[in-house]
C-alpha atoms as one frame of an Amber mdcrd trajectory, in Angstrom:
protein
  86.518 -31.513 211.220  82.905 -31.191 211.431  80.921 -28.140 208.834  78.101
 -26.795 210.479  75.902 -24.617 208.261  72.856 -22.202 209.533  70.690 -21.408
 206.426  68.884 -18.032 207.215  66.698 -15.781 205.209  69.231 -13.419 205.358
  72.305 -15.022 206.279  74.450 -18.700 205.676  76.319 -19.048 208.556  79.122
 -21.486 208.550  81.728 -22.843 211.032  84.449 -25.599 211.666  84.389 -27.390
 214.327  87.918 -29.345 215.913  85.685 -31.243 218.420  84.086 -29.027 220.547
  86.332 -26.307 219.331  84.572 -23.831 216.909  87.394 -22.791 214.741  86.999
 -20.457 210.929  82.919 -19.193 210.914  81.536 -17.452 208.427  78.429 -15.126
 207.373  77.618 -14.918 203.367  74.140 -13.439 202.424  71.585 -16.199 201.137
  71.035 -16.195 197.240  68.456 -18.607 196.439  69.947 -17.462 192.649  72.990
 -19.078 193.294  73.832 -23.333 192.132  75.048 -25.900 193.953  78.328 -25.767
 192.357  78.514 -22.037 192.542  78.133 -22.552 196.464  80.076 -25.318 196.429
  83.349 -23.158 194.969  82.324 -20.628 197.356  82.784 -23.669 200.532  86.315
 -24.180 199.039  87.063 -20.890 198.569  86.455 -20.065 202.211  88.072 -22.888
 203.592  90.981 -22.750 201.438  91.177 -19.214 203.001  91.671 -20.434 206.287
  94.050 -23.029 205.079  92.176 -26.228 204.900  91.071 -28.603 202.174  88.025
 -30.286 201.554  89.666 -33.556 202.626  89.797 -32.344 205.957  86.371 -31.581
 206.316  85.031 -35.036 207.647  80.946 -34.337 208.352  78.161 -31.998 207.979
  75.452 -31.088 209.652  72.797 -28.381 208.280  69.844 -26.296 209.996  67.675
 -24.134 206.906  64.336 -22.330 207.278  64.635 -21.906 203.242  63.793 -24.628
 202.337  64.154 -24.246 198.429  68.223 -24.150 199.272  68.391 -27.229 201.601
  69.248 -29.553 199.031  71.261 -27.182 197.145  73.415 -26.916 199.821  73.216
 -30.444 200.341  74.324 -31.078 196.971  77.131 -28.783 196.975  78.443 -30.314
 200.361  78.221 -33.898 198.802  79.401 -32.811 195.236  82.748 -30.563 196.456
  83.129 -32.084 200.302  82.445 -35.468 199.689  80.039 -35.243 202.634  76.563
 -36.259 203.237  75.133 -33.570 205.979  72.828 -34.462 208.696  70.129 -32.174
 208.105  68.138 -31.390 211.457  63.958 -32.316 210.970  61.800 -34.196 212.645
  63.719 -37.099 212.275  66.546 -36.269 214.042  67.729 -37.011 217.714  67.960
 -33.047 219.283  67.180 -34.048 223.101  64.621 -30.862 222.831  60.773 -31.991
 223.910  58.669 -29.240 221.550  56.004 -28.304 223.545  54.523 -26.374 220.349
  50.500 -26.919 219.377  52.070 -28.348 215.918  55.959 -29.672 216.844  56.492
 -29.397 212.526  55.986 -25.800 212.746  58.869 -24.894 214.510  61.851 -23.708
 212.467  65.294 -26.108 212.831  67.380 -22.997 214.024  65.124 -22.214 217.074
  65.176 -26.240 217.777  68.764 -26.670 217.655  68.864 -22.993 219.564  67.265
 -24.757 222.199  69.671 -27.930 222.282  72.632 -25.255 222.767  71.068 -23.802
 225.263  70.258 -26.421 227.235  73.493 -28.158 226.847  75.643 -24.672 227.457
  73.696 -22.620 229.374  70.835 -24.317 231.519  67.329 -23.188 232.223  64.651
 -21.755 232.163  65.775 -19.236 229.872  64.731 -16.784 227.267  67.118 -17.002
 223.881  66.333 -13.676 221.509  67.438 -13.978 218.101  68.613 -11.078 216.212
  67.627 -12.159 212.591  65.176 -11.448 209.779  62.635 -11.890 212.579  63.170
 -10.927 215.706  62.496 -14.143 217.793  62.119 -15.178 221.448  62.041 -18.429
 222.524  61.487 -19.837 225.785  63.299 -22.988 227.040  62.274 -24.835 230.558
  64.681 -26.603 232.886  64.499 -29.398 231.907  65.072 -28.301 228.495  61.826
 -28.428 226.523  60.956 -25.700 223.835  57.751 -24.283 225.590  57.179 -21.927
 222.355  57.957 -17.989 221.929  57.485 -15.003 219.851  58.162 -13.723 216.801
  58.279  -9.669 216.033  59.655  -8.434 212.620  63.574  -7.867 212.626  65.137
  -4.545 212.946  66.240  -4.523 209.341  62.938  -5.080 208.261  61.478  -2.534
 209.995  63.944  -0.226 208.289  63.450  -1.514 204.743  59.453  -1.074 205.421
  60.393   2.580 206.604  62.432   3.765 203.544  59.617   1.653 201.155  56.763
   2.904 202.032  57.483   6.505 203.633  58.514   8.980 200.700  60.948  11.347
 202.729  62.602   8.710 204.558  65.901   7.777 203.644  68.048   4.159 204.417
  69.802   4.371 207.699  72.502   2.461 209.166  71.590   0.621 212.257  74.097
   2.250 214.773  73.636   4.299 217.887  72.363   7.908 217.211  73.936  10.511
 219.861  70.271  10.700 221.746  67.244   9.322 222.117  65.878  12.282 221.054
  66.905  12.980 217.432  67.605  16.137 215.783  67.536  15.279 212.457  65.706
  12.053 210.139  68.783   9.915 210.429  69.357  10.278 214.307  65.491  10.111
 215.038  65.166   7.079 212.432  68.229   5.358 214.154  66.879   6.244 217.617
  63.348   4.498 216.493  65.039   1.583 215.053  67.448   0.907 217.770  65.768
   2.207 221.582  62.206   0.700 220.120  63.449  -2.398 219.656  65.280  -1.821
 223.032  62.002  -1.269 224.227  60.465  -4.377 222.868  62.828  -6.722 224.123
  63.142  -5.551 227.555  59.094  -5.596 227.484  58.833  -9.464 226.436  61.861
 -10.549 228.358  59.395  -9.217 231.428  56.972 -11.351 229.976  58.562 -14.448
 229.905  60.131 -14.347 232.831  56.640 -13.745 234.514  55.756 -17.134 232.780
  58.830 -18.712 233.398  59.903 -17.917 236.852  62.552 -15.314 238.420  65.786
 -17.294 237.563  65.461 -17.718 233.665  68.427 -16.643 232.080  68.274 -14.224
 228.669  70.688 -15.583 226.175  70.633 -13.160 223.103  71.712 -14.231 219.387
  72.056 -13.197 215.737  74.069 -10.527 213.848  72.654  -7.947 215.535  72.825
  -9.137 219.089  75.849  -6.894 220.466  74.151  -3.724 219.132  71.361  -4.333
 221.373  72.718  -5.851 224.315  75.010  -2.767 224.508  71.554  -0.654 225.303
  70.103  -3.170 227.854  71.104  -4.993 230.924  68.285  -7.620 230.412  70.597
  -9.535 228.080  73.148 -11.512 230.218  75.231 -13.465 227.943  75.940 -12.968
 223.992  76.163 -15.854 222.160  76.676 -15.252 218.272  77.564 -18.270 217.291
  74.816 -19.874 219.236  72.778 -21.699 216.050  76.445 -23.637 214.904  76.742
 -24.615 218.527  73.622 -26.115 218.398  74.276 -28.116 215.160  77.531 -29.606
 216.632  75.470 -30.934 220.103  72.906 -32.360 217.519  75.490 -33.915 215.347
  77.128 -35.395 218.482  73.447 -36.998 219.522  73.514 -38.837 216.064  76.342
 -40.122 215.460
């Protein structure tokens, strides 16, 4: 089985793939605190609460934007798996053409986004990534990563709210019962949640302007059900679209 690991800012995501299967998958928040070995107990502990072993786990293949963890994780892949992961840079076969000013400056996860996309979905498209950042990225037909957007995420809009505004409490990021709230909480959860809304439905108009009538808008991240509940801009839901990537990019290096 093949181990494909997102590092986020937030967020480790983790899944097993049986070929093109995506079996067990997993979120755990990113401690840049934790060891190698400590992570590496956590890998068996997970897998060994889906049933498997580390023996079954045959390959690895990692995405990170943090980078101070990429070789931790490495190590504790190597060290408890017995597997070397392919980690996805510059160096690595992704069949995605970046189009950016400066290709390096392009973060793995929105790379091997684009592979998935490509490969699953077709283009030109839009993918909107529910993360620490709120990202857009536009993909051509023929597959190239044109470039995108990047707006801060929803929960760090909320954080900054609570910080830096005395009366205002933490929220959880769930509908309120109107757009117009009655109360902190509801108009707090109505800001959060319709504003954001609001901003994707407003660059999605964008892009397609730039990238023609038929692109598809492919939304992502932990967050992406919460919005796409509000909007009919977003056409499919792919959660699990980052892993998906990483398998496709494993498969063009093997």
């Amino acid at each position: 089985m093949l181990l494909a690991i997102d590092i986020g800012n937030t967020n480790i995501t983790l899944g097993l793939y049986q070929g093109k299967e995506l079996g067990p998958r997993w979120r755990i928040a990113t401690d840049p605190q934790r060891t190698a070995d400590e992570y590496g107990v956590l890998l068996l502990n997970l897998l060994a609460a889906c049933g498997y072993g580390a023996s079954q786990v045959s390959a690895a293949v990692m995405a990170s934007v943090v980078p101070p963890l990429t070789g931790t994780l490495v190590q504790a892949v190597q060290s408890y798996l017995g597997q070397k992961p392919l980690v996805v840079d510059s160096s690595v076969k992704t069949g995605v053409r970046v189009r950016y000013d400066d290709p390096s400056q392009v973060g793995a996860d929105r790379i091997v986004d684009a592979a998935a996309v490509h490969k699953l979905y077709g283009g030109p498209a839009c993918v909107v990534d529910f993360g620490t950042a709120t990202t857009f990225d536009a993909i051509t037909a023929e597959g190239d990563y044109l470039g995108g957007a990047i707006a801060p995420g929803i929960g760090i809009a909320s954080e900054a709210l609570f910080q830096r505004a005395a009366k205002l409490p933490k929220v959880e990021l769930k509908r309120p019962p109107a757009a117009i709230g009655r109360n902190t909480v509801h108009s707090m959860q109505s800001g959060l949640l319709f504003g954001y809304v609001g901003l994707v439905e407003g660059m999605v108009a964008r892009f397609r302007a730039e990238l023609g009538p038929q692109m598809k808008v492919i939304a992502t991240g932990g967050l992406a059900e919460l919005i796409a509940r509000e909007t009919p801009v977003i056409e499919i839901i792919a959660p699990w679209l980052t892993l998906d990537g990483l398998r496709i990019v494993w498969e063009l290096n093997r």
